[in-house]
N, C-alpha and C positions, 0 to 999 in steps of 0.2 A: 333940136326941136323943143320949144316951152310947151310946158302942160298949161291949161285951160287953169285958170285960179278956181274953178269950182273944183276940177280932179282933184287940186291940190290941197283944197279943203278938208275933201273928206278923204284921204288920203291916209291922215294921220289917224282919227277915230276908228275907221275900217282896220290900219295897222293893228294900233294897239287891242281893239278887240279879236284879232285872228290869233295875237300872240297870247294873251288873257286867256283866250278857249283853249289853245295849246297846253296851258299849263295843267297838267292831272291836280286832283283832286285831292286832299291828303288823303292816305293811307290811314290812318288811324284817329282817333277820336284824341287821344292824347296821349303824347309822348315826355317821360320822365328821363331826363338824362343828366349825363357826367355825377351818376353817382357809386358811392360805395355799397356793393348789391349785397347782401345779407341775404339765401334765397331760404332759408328758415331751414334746411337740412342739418345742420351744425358744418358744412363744408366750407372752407375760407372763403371769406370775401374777395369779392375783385369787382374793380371798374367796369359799368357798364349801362345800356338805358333800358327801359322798359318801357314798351309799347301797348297801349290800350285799347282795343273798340267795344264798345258799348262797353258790356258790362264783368269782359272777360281779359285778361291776360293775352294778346296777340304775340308777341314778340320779345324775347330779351336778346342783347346782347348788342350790336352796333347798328343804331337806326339811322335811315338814309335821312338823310337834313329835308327841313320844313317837311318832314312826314306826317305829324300830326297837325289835329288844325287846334290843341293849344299843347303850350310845351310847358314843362316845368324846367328851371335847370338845379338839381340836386347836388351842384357842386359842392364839396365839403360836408355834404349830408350823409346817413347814412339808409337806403332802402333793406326797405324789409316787408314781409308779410304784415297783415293788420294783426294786433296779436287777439288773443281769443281766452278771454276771462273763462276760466274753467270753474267759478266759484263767484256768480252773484246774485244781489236779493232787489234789485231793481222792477220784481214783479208788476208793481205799482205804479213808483216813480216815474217808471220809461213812456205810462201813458196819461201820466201828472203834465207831465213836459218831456216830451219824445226827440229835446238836443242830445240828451243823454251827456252835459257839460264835463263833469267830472271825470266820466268815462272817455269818451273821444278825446278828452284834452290827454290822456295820458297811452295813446297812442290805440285805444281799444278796440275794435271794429266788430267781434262777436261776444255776446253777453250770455252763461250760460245759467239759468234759472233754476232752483229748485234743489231745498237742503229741509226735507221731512214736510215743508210748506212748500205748495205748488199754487202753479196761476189756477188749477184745475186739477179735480174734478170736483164742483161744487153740488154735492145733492144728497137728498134723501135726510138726514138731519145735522146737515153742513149747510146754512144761511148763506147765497152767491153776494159778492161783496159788490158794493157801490163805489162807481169810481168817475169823480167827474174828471171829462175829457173833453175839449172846446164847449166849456161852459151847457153840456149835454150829461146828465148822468145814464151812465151805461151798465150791466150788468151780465153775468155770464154763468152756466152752469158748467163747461163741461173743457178741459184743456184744448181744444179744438177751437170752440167760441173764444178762446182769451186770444188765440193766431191770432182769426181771424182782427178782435176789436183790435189789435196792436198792426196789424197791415191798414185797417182802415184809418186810424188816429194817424198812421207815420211818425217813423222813426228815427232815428239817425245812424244808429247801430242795429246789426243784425240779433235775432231773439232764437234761443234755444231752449230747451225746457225739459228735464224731467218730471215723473207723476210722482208728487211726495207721500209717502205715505201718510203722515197726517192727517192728510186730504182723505183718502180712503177710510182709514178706520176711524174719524169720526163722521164719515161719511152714514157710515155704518155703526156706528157703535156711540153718536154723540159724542158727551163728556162724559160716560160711566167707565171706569174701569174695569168691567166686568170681563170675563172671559168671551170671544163671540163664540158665540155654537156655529154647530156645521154649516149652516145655511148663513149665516151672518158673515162666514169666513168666505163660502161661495161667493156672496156677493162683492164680497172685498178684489175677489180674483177678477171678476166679472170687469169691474172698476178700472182694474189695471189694466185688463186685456182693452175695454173701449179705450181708456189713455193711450196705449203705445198706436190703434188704431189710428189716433188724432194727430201724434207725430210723435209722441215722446221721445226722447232720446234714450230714457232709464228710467228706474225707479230710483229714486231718493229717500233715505231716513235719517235721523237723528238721533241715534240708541240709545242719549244718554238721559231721555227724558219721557214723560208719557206725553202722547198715548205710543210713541215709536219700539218706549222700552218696555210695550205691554207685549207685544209680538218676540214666541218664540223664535229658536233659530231654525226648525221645520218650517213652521210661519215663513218664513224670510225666507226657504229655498224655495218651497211652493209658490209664490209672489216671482223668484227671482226667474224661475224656469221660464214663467211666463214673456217675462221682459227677452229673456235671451231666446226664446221662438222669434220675436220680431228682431231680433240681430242689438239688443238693447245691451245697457250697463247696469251694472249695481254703483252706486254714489252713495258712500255711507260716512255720517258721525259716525264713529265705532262707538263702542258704551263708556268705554272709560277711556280718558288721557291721562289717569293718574297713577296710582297705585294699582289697577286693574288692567291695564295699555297691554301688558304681554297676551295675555286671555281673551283680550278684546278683540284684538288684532290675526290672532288664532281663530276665533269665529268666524271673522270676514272671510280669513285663508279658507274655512271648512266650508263657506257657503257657497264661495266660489267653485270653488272644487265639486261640490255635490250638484249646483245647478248648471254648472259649464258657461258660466258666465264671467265675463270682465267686469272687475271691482276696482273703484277708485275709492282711496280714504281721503274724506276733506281736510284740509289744514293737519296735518301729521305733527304730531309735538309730543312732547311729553309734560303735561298739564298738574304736576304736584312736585315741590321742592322734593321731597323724600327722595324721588326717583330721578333727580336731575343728573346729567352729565351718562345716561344710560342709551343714548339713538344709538350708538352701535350697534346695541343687540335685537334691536327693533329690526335695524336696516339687514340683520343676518336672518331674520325669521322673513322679512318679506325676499330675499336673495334667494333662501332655498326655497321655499313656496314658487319664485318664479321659474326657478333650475328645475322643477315637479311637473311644474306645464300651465301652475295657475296663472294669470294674466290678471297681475294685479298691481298697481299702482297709487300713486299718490300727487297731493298738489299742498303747496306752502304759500303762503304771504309771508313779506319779508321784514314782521314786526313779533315782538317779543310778548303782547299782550293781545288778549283776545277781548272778541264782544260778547256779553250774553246780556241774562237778566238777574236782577237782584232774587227776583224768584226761584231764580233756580238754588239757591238758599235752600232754600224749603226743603222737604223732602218730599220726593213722589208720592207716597200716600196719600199728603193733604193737598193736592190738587186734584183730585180725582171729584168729580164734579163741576170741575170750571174753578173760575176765578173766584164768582161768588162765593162758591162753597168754601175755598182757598182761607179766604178773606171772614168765615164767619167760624172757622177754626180757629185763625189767628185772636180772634177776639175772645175766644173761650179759655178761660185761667188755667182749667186741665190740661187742655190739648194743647196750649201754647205750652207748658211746660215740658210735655212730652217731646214735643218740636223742636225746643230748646236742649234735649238731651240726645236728641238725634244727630242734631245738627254739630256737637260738640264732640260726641264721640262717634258720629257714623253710622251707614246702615250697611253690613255685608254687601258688595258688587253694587253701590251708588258713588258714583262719579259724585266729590261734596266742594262746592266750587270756596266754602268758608276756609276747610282745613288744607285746599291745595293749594292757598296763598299763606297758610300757617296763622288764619284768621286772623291777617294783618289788616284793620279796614283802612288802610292807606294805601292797600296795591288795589283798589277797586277806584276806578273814577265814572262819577254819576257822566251819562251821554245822552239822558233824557232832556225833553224839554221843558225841564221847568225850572222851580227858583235855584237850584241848586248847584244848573247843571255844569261840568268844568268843574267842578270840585271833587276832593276823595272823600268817599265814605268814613274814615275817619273827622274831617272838618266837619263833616254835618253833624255827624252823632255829638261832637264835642259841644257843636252850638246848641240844638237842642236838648241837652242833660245840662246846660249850664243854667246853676241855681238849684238843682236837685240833689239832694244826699241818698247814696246808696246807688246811683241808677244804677241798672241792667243795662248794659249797652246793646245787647242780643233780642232783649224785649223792649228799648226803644226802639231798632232796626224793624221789629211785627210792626208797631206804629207807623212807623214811617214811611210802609207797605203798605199799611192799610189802608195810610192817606193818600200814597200816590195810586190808588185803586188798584193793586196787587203786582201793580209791571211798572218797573225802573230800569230801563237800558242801564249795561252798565259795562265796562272796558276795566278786563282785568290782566294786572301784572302777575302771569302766572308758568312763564317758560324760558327758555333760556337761548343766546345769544350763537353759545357755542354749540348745542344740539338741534338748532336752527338752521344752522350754517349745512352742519354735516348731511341732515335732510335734504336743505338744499342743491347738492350737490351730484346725487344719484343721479345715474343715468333717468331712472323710471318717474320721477316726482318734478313736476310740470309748477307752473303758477297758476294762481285766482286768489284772486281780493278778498273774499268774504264783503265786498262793500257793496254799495247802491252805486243809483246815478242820484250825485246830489248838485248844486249849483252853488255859486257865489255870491244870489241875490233871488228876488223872487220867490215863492212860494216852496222852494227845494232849501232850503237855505232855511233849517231848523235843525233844533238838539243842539249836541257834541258829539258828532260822530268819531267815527274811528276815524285817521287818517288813512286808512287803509282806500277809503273810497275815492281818495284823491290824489294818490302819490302810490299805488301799488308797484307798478311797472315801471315809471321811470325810475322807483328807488331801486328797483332791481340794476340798471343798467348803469345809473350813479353813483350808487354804494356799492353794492358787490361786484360790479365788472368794472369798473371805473378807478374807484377811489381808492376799491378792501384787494381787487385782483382775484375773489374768491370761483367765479365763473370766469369764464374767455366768454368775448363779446356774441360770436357766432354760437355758443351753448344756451347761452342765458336770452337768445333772439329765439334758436330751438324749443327750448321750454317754455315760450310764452306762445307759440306760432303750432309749427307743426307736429309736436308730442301731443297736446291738448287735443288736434286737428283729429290724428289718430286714436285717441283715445275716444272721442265722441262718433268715429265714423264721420266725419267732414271731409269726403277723399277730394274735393275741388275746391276746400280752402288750407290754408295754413302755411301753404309755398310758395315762391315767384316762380312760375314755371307755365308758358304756356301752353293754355285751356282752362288754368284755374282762373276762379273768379277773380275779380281785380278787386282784393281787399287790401290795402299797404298802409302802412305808416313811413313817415320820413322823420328822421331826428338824426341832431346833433349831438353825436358821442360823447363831444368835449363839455359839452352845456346839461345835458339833462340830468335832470335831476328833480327831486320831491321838494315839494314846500311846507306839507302840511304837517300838521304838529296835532299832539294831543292835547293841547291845551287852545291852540289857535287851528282847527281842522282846515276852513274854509277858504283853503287856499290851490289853486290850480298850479299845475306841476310846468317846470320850463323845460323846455329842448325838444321838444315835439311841435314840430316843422307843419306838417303835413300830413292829414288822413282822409282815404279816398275809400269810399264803404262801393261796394258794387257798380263801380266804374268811375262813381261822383266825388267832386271833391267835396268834403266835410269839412274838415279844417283847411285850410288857408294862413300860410305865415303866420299861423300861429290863434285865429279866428276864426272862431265859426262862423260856417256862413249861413245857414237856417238849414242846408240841404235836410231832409231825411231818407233815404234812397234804400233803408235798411227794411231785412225780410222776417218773417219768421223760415224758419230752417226746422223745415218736421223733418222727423224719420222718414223714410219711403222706402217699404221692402214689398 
C-alpha cells in the first residue's frame, strides 16, 4: 500500500524530531578530557577527564561521550588545580583592570593579598584611597567594602585578603612613632577583630620596617589571638633576613606558639652575603618548631633578587613622620650625616638592605617609573657625580631620594641560588610571587617590575621541574595548588576532586616556561594552555577571553 505524499512529507520532520527529543541533555556544562590529571595532592599523575557543571567540579575520571555541552580535549596537556598565589600585591591593579593578564597568563586562579599593607581597614587617621574603576572613582574604608568594590568592578581571578597591620596602626597611630597607650592599642584590636569579621583570612606584617617594626612581640600575640579566634593566620615579613634571620624566625616560632596560631613566613631566604649558604639551619629551627606542635610554614618565589625600596636605605628613625619628614632630615647636613653613619655601620636588630648587598650599588636595579628605570644604582650615581670632585656617593643617593620624592622601587640582588633551592624544596614551604597583576600594554604596563609578576609559576614548573629536576612535577603542582589551599583554610579549592570548585589550569609540561627578564619584565609566560576560574573559561589556547567570573573569598566562621 503507498503512503499519501502528504504522510510522507511530514514523515521525515516528525522522525527526526522524535529522535532529537530522545537525545538527553548533556550532563555537564563542560567536560575536559584526554588529559594528564595532576589532582594537586602530590599523588601521580594519570590519564583521565574532568567534568564541570556550573561552577563546581562534577566528575573525574572516564566521562560518558558528548556528556558535556562544550568539551575541551587536553591531550598532551597537563590538568591541574588553578594554582593559588599565596603572596600578592594586586590590591589595586586587580580593579585598575580586573583581566588580571600577568596573572591568569601564568596559570593563577586565586590572588592572595596583603603583606603589612591591606585593601582595608582604612580609618580614623588612615586617608581611604581613590581608585578609578570604569572610568568612576570609588573609595572604601573598611576590608569588607574593598570585597565588596572588587565583586562589583569584576574580576578575572579569585581575591583573598589579609588585615595588614600597617593599616591598623597607622590607623591608629598615624605616622608618629610613638608608643600607643592602652586605649590606642585597644583600638588596634578592635580593628582587627572588625577585619577578620569582613573576611580576612589573617593578619599580615612586615617586621622589617615601621610602623610594623613599632609592634612588640606581646603586641603581635595579643593581635594574633585574635585572628586565631576566627580560625585565621599570622602572615609575617619576619624582621630580619640577614644577619638577624635566626632571632627572627624564633619570634615568629614564640608567637605562634603563645597565640595557637598558624604562621606563614613570606618569601624565606636568607638576605645578607655574611650569612649565605646557612638555609640548613633555618630549615632545622622551623622542623623542630613544627615536631613541638607549632604549625608553621613558609612560601618562596623562584628568583634570587627581591623587590623593596631605595628607602628602606634609611634607617627607621628618620621615617618616623612620614615621608615628608623623611625627606626634610635628608636635607639637613647634621642629620644626613648621622644617617650616613648609620647606614655604613648599622643599627643593632635593623635589617640594612645597603650592607646586605656588601653596599654594592650595582646589585640594586631602579623598578620605578622614571628616567632611570632598568638601570643599577651604580649607573646612576656614576652619571650623576660625573664632573664632581670628591663626591659622596652615599650623599648623592639622599639627593637622588629627595628628588625622586623619598620612594624609588628598587630590585635587589641580595640571596642566593643554592639556599633558594633548598627552601624550596621542604615539604612545608608553598609558592607566591611577591608580584602584581601587571599587563603588556595599557595602563598596567609601567615601571620595571620584578619578573616575578610575570613568570612566577611557570618558572617553577620550567626551571625547577623541567629543566634543573629540583621538584617532581606533581610536588611543585602541590606547592602551588593544595598546600597554599590548606594553609589559608580554602577546604573547596586547591584539588581536582569532586565538589571542589572548578578552579584549573591546563599546560604543557614540555613548553612552559617564563619569559620575563629583569631587564625586559613585560613579557607573558608560554605553556599555559588554559584557565577556568569558577567554572568559566578564562584563558583559552592561550587568550584571554575578557571572562571575569572571579570572587572575593572571605573567611566565614
Amino acid at each position: 500500500m503507498r503512503r499519501s505524499p502528504l504522510i510522507a512529507l511530514l514523515a521525515g520532520p516528525v522522525l527526526a524530531s522524535l529522535i532529537f527529543s530522545s537525545q538527553p541533555s548533556p550532563t555537564y556544562d563542560l567536560v575536559i578530557r584526554n588529559g594528564k590529571i595532576v589532582d594537586g595532592t602530590g599523588n601521580p599523575w594519570f590519564f583521565g577527564d574532568v567534568a564541570i557543571k556550573g561552577d563546581k567540579i562534577a566528575a573525574i575520571g572516564r566521562i560518558a561521550p558528548q556528556a558535556g555541552g562544550r568539551e575541551i580535549d587536553a591531550m598532551g596537556l597537563i590538568v591541574a588545580p588553578g594554582f593559588i598565589d599565596m603572596h600578592s600585591h594586586s590590591d589595586f591593579t586587580i580593579l585598575e583592570d580586573g583581566n588580571a593578564q600577568s596573572k591568569i597568563r601564568q596559570g593563577v586562579t586565586t590572588e592572595v593579598l596583603g603583606e603589612s599593607t591591606s585593601p582595608g581597614p582604612y580609618q580614623g587617621k588612615l586617608t581611604p584611597p581613590q581608585v578609578l574603576v570604569k572610568d568612576k572613582q570609588i573609595s572604601w574604608t573598611t576590608l569588607g567594602g574593598y570585597f565588596d568594590a572588587v565583586e562589583k568592578a569584576g574580576v578575572s581571578t579569585n581575591i583573598v585578603s589579609h588585615v595588614g597591620l600597617s593599616n591598623v596602626w597607622r590607623s591608629v597611630m598615624g605616622n608618629s612613632h610613638a608608643r600607643p597607650t592602652k586605649e590606642q592599642f585597644k583600638q588596634m584590636k578592635s580593628l582587627v577583630e572588625e577585619a577578620m569579621r569582613n573576611g580576612a583570612r589573617g593578619l599580615s606584617c612586615m617586621l622589617a620596617a615601621p610602623p610594623d617594626s613599632l609592634a612588640t612581640k606581646d603586641e603581635l600575640v595579643e593581635l594574633c589571638k585574635i585572628v586565631a579566634g576566627h580560625g585565621g593566620i599570622f602572615v609575617v615579613h619576619i624582621r630580619n633576613e640577614g644577619t638577624g634571620v635566626f632571632e627572627a624566625i624564633r619570634e615568629v616560632i614564640e608567637i605562634g606558639r603563645l597565640a595557637g596560631i598558624t604562621v606563614e613566613i613570606l618569601h624565606i631566604k636568607i638576605a645578607d652575603q655574611q650569612y649565605w649558604g646557612r638555609m640548613n639551619e633555618i630549615i632545622k629551627l622551623v622542623d623542630a618548631a613544627r615536631s613541638q606542635g607549632v604549625n608553621i610554614g613558609a612560601n618562596v618565589y623562584p628568583y634570587t633578587r627581591g623587590n623593596n625600596n631605595l628607602a628602606s636605605i634609611i634607617p627607621p628613625w628618620a621615617h618616623a613622620g612620614g615621608t615628608a619628614e623623611m625627606l626634610r632630615r635628608l636635607k639637613d647636613p647634621k642629620v644626613r650625616a648621622r644617617i650616613r653613619v648609620n647606614i655604613t655601620e648599622g643599627i643593632p636588630g635593623w635589617y640594612n638592605h645597603y650592607t646586605a648587598v656588601g653596599g654594592d650599588w650595582s646589585r640594586m636595579l631602579i623598578a620605578a617609573n622614571n628616567s632611570y628605570k632598568g638601570l643599577t644604582m651604580d649607573r646612576v650615581l656614576a652619571e650623576r657625580v660625573k664632573g664632581k670632585k670628591n663626591a659622596d656617593l652615599l650623599y648623592e643617593f639622599f639627593d637622588f631620594l629627595i628628588e625622586e620624592g623619598g620612594s624609588v622601587s628598587t630590585v635587589y640582588d641580595h640571596h642566593t641560588e643554592k639556599d633558594m633551592n633548598l627552601a624550596m624544596q621542604q615539604p612545608w614551604v608553598s609558592i607566591g610571587s611577591d608580584g602584581l597583576a601587571y599587563a603588556t600594554e595599557g595602563p598596567l604596563r609601567r615601571g620595571n617590575p620584578h619578573p616575578r609578576s610575570f613568570g612566577t609559576f611557570p618558572r617553577v614548573l620550567g626551571v625547577y621541574v623541567r629543566q634543573k629536576g629540583l621538584l617532581k612535577l606533581e610536588d611543585a603542582v602541590r606547592k602551588m595548588t593544595s598546600l597554599n589551599a590548606a594553609k589559608l583554610g580554602l577546604h573547596e579549592r586547591g584539588l581536582l576532586r569532586p565538589g571542589q570548585f572548578a578552579d584549573i589550569t591546563l599546560f604543557d609540561a614540555d613548553k612552559v616556561i617564563d619569559r620575563a627578564t629583569y631587564t625586559e619584565p613585560f613579557q607573558y609566560s608560554v605553556g599555559i594552555e588554559y584557565v577556568i576560574v569558577n567554572g568559566t573559561v578564562v584563558l583559552e589556547a592561550g587568550k584571554h577571553t575578557g571572562a571575569r567570573p572571579g570572587r572575593a573569598l572571605r573567611l566565614v566562621r
